[in-house]
N, C-alpha and C positions, 0 to 999 in steps of 0.2 A: 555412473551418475544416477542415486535414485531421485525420483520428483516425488515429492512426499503428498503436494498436492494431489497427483492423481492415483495414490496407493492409500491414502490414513483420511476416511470419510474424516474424521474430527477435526484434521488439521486443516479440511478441503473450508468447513466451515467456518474456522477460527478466521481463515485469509480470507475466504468472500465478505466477514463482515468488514475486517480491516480496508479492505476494495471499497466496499460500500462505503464505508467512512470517510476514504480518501476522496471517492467522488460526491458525496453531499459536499465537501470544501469547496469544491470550486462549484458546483450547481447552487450552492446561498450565500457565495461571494458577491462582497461588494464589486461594480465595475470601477477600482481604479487600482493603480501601482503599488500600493502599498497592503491592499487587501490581498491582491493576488500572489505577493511574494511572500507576505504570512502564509496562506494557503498551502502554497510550495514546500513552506517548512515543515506544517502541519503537514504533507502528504508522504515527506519521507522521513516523516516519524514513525508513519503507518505502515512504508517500507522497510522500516528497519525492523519493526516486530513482526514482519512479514520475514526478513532473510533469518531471524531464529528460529524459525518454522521449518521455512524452505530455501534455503540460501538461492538455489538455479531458480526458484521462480521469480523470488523479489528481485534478482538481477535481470530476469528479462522483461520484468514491471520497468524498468528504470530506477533500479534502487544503485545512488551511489555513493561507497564509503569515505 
């Protein structure tokens, strides 16, 4: 099992910004129900272009298919 995160500087920073982006969603989220579970979507959208990178990392982000 390679982690590409911790072996391919480029791919380390392709997923920190996808990271980044997932968590500005909930950091300038509205607080109610329906902002939050848009967020959620948006988040593992960011996880899923995260598992074409690194499938074992975005799985242990909580990416699920």
């Amino acid at each position: 099992m390679e982690w590409k995160y911790y072996t391919n500087k480029s791919i380390k920073r392709r997923i920190d910004r996808h990271l980044h982006d997932a968590a500005m969603l909930f950091a300038n989220c509205e607080p109610t129900a329906d902002a939050r579970k848009e967020a959620l979507k948006q988040e593992q959208e960011h996880l899923s272009k995260i598992y074409d990178l690194d499938p074992h990392f975005a799985e242990r982000c909580g990416y699920k298919r």
